[in-house]
C-alpha positions as CSV (number, residue, x, y, z in Angstrom):
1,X,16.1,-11.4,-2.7
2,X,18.6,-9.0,-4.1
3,X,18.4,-5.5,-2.5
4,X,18.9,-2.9,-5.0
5,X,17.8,-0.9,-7.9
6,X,20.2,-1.7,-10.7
7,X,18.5,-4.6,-11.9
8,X,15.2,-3.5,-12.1
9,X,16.3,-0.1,-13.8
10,X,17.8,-2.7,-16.7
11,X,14.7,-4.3,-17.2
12,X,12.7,-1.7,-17.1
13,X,15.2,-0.2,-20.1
14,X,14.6,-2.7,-22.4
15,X,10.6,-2.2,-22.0
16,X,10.4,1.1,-22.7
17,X,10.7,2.6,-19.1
18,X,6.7,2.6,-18.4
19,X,7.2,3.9,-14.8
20,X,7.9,7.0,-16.5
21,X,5.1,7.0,-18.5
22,X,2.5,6.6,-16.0
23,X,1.2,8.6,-12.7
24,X,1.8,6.5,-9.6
25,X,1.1,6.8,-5.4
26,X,3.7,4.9,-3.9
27,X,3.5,3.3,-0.4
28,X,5.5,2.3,2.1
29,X,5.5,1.2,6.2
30,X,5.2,-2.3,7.9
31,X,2.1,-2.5,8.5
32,X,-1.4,-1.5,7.1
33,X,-0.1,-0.7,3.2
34,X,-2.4,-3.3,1.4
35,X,-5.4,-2.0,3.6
36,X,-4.7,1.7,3.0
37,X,-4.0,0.7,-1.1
38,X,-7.3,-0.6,-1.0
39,X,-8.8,1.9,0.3
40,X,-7.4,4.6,-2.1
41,X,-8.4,2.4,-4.8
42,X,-11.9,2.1,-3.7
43,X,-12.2,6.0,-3.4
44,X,-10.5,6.4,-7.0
45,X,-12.3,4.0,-8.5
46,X,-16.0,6.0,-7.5
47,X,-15.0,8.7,-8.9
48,X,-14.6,7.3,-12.0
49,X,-10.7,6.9,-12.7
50,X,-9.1,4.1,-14.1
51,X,-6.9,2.7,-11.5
52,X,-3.6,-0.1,-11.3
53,X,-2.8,-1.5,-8.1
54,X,0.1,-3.4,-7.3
55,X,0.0,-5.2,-4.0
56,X,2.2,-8.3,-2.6
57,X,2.5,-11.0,-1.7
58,X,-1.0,-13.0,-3.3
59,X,-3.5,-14.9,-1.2
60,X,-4.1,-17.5,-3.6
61,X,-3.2,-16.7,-7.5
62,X,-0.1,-14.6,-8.9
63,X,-2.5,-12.3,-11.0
64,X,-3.8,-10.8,-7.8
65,X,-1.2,-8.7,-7.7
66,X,-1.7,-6.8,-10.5
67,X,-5.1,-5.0,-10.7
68,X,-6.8,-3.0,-13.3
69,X,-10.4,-1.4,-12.2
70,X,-10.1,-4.4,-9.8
71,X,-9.6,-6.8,-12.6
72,X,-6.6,-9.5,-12.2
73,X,-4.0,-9.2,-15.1
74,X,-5.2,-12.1,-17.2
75,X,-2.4,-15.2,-17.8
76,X,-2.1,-14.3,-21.3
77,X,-0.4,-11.5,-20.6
78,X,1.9,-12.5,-18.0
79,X,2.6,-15.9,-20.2
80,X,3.7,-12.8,-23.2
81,X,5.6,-10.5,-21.0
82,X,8.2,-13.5,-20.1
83,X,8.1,-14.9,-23.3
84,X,9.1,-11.6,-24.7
85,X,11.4,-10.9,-22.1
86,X,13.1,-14.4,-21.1
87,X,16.7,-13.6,-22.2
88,X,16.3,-10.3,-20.7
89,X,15.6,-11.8,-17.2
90,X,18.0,-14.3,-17.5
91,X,20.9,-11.9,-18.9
92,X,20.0,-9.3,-16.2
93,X,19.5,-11.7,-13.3
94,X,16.2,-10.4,-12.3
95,X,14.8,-11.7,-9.3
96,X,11.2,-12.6,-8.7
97,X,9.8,-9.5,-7.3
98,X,11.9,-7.4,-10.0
99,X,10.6,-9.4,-12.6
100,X,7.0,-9.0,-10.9
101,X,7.7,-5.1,-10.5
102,X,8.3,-4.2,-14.8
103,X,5.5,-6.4,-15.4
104,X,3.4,-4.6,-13.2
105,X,4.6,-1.3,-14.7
106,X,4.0,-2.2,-17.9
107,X,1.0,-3.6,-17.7
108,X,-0.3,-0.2,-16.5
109,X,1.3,1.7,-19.2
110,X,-0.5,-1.0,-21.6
111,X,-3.7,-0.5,-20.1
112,X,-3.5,3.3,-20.0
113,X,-4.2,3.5,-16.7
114,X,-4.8,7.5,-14.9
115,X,-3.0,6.3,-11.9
116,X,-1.4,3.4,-10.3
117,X,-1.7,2.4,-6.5
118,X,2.5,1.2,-5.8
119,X,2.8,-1.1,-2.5
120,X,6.7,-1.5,-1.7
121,X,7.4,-5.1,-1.5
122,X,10.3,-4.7,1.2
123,X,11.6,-1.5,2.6
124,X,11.4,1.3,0.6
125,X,15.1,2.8,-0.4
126,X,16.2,-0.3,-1.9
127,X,13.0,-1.6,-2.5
128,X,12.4,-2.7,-6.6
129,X,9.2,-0.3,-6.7
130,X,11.2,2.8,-5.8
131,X,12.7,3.8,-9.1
132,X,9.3,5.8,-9.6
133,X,8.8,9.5,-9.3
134,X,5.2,9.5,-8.1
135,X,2.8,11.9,-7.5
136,X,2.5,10.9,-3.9
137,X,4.0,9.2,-1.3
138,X,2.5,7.4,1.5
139,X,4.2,5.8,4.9
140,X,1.8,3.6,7.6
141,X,3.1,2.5,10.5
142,X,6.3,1.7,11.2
143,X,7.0,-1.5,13.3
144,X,9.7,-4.8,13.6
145,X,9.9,-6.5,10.4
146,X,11.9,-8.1,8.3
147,X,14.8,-7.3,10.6
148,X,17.4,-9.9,8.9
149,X,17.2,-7.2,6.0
150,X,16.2,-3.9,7.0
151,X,17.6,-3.7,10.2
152,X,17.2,-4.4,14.1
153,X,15.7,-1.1,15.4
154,X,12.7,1.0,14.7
155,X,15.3,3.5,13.8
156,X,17.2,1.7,11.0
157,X,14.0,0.2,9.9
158,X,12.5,3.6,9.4
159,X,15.9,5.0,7.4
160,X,14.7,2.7,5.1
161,X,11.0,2.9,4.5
162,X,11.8,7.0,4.4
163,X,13.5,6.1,1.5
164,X,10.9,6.2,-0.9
165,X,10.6,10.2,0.5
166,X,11.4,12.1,-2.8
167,X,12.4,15.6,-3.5
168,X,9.4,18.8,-3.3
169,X,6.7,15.2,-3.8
170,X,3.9,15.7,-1.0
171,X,4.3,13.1,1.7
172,X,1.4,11.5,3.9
173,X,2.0,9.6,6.8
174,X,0.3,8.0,9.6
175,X,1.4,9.0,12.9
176,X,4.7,7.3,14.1
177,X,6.7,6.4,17.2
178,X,9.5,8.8,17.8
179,X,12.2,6.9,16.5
180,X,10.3,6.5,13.4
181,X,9.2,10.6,13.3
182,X,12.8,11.3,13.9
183,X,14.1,9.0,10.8
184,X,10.8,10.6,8.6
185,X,11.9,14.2,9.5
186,X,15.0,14.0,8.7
187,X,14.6,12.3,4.8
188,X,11.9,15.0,4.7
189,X,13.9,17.9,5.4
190,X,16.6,16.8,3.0
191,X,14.1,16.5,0.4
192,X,12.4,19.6,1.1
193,X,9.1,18.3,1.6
194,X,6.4,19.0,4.7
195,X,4.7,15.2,5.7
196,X,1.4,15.7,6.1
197,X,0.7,13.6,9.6
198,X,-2.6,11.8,10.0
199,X,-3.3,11.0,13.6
200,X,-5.9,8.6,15.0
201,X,-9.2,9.4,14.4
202,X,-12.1,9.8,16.9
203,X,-15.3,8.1,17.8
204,X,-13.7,4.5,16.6
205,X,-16.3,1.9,16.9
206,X,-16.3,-1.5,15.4
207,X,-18.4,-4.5,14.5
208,X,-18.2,-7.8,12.2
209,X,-19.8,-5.4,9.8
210,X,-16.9,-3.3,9.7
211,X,-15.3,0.1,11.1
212,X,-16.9,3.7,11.4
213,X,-15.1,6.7,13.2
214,X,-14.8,10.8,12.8
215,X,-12.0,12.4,10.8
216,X,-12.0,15.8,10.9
217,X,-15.7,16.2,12.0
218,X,-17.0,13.9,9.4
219,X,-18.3,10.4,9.8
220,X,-16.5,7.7,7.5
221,X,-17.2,3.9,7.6
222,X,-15.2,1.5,6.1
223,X,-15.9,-2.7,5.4
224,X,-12.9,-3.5,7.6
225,X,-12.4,-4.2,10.3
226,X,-10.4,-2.8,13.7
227,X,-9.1,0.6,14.8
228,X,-6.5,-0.4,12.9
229,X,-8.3,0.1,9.6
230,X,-9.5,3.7,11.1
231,X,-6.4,5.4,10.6
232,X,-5.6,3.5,7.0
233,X,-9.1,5.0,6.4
234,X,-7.9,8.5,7.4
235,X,-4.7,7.7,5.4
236,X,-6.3,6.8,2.3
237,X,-8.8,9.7,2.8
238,X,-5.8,12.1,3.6
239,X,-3.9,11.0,0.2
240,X,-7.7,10.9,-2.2
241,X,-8.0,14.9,-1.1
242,X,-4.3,15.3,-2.1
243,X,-4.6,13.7,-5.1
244,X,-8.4,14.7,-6.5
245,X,-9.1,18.7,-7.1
246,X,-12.4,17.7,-6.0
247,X,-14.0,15.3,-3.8
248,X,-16.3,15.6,-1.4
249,X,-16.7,13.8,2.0
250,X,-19.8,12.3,0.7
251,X,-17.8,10.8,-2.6
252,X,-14.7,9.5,-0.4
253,X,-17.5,7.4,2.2
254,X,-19.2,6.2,-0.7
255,X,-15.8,4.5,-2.2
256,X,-14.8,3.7,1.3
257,X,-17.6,1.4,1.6
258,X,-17.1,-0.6,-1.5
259,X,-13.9,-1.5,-0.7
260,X,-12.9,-5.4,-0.5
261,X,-10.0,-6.7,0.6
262,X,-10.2,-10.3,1.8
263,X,-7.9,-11.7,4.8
264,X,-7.8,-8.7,6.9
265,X,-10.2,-10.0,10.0
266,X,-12.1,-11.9,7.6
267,X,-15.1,-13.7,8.9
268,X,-15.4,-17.3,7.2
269,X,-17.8,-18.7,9.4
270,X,-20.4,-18.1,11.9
271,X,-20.6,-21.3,13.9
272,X,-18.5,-21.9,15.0
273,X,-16.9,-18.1,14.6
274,X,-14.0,-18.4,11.9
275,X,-11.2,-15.5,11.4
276,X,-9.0,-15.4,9.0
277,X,-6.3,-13.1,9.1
278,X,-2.8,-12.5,7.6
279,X,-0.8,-10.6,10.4
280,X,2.5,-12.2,10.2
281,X,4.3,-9.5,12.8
282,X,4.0,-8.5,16.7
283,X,2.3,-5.1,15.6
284,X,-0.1,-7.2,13.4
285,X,-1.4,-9.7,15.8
286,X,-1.4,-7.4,18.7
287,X,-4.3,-5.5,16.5
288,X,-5.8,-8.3,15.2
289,X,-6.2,-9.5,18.9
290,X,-7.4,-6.4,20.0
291,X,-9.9,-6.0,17.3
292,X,-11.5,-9.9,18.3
293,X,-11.2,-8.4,21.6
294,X,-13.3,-5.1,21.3
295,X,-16.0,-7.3,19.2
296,X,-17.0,-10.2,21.4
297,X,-16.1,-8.0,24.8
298,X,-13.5,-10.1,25.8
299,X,-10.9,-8.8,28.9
């Protein structure tokens, strides 16, 4: 890992600069990014755009980073992008994740792409993915993470993720801790902009069929699963009504409910009763537990 932008800036030089060429939301927090990605995705993708999404790390193959209209970036494409820029990567000293980053880029560019779904890798200020100037940006919950790197507090850890915050470029976050807020509020003021907050909603209930619950008086369901995935819901809802002129309440459930997005209090088996699940962090499992909790009413 090299924290930074300057190498990634290079790279994307000698490709044309495709971040600039295409319309991205770009997200940051600890937890809950891939989720609320997906989400937007899902809604984008009913109402008939042509979405990118770039999400970290894989579950089982590279290309699943790298999504067009939920299609994986095919190996021919990746096997051409480092052929043509080999001596580049090795000149500039790109790391993996850079590397991953331009590729990513300009794969949307070469697709054509009306927007492209950004998931910071690590952070957010000196994260590789924040040399774009998106349309909107997006902050989940802020928790310990990563701590070797971004810092030991909340506090310091937030300084961070509010770095993707850019000037006058409508900002949509989930509700935060006060440390967090405090960090948020201040990037935000510098930069002019007023974060739209998205609180909890109401009326959470949840199943192994998924997650419905009330945002702003409406009922919403989603395929998954915990009240965690409620307020990435109301996130991704929060940013589609940003982004779209028009879309009605109606459209946004309709993509909410197609949305896939395997390991997040995924149920393999029935019997015996298999989970799988990829929190890696305190605030993680403490949901995930809480979830398996709420289902099978356990105390």
């Amino acid at each position: 890992i090299k924290i930074g932008l300057e190498h990634t800036r290079d790279l994307l030089a000698v490709n044309g600069n495709p971040e600039k060429r295409i319309n991205t939301i770009h997200i940051a927090g600890t937890n809950g990014k891939g989720s609320t990605c997906s989400m937007i995705n899902s809604i984008l993708l009913y109402k008939g755009l042509k979405v990118g999404i770039y999400t970290s790390p894989h579950l089982i193959r590279f290309n699943e980073r790298i999504k067009v209209n939920n299609k994986e970036i095919n190996d021919e494409y990746i096997i051409s992008f480092l052929k043509k820029n080999k001596k580049n990567i090795e000149k500039i000293k790109s790391t993996f994740f850079e590397t991953t980053t331009v590729m990513a880029f300009s794969y949307f560019y070469y697709k054509k792409v009306d927007i492209a779904i950004i998931e910071t890798g690590l952070g957010g200020r000196l994260d590789s993915t924040n040399v774009l100037n998106p349309k909107i940006t997006v902050i989940t919950p802020i928790s310990l993470d990563h701590r070797k790197i971004l810092g030991k507090t909340i506090k310091e850890i937030s300084k961070e993720k509010s770095g993707i915050i850019k000037k006058n470029i409508p900002l949509i976050i989930s509700k935060q801790s006060s440390f967090a807020q405090l960090e948020i509020d201040k990037k935000a003021k510098k930069m002019k902009v007023n974060p739209i907050i998205v609180n909890y909603p109401k009326s959470i209930k949840i199943n192994i069929e998924g997650t419905t619950f009330k945002y702003h008086d409406h009922l919403f369901s989603t395929p998954l699963i915990g009240k965690h995935q409620a307020l990435n819901a109301s996130i991704a809802i929060e940013v589609c009504k940003q982004y779209l002129e028009k879309v009605s309440n109606e459209d946004i459930n309709s993509g909410l409910k197609k949305t896939v997005w395997p390991g997040r209090l995924q149920l393999l088996k029935t019997n015996p009763i298999i989970y799988y699940d990829v929190a890696h962090n305190s605030a993680g499992i403490r949901s995930t537990i809480k979830s398996l909790k709420y289902i099978y009413k356990l105390k």
